[in-house]
N, C-alpha and C positions, 0 to 999 in steps of 0.2 A: 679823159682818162690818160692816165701816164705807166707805159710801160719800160722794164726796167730790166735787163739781162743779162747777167755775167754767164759766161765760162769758167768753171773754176777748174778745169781743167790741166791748165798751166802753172793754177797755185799748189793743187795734190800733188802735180810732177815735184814739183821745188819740197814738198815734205814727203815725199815715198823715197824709197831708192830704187830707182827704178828698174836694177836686175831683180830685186826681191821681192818688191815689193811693201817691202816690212816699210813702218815709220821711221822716219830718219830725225837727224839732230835737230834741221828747223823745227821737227813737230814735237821733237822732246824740248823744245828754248819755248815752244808755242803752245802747245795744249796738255804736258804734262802737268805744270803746274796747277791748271783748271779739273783737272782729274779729283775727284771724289774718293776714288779708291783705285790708284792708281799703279800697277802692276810692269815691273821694268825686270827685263832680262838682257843679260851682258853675257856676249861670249867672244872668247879670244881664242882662236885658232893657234895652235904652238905651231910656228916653221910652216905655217899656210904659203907662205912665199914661194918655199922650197916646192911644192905640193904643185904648186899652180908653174913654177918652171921645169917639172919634170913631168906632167900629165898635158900641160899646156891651157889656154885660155879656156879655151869650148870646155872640157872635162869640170876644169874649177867652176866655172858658172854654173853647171849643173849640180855639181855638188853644194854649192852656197845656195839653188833655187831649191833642191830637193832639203837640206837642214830648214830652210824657212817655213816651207809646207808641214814639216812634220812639227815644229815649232807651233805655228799655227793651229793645226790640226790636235795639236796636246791643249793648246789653250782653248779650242772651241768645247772639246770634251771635257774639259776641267771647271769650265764655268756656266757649260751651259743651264744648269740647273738653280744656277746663284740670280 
């Protein structure tokens, strides 16, 4: 018998991003295309920059961890029924 074990745990790091968790660009170059019905959301923060030098690091992180949750959280109630 031949056994066989990856970690893919270093490959999810390389496609999440890892403050957000959300899929990042590797996983959109890699598994969007294979998507069947495939569902993409784009958001641009206007003066984000500005935002994250006047609240500082710690503050922005939470506010781009808490936009992802809710993001998330809208997409699990929108399709859970699909």
């Amino acid at each position: 018998m031949l056994a066989v074990r990856h970690d893919i745990t270093e490959i999810e790091r390389h496609r999440r991003d890892l403050l957000t968790g959300l899929p990042n660009r590797n996983w959109l170059m890699d598994d969007l295309p294979k998507a069947t019905k495939p569902i993409l959301l784009y958001i641009n923060i206007d003066d984000f920059s500005e935002f994250n030098n006047f609240y500082g690091k710690r503050i922005s992180d939470r506010a781009l961890i808490s936009l992802s949750h809710t993001c998330q959280e809208s997409r699990r109630r929108r399709f859970k029924h699909i």
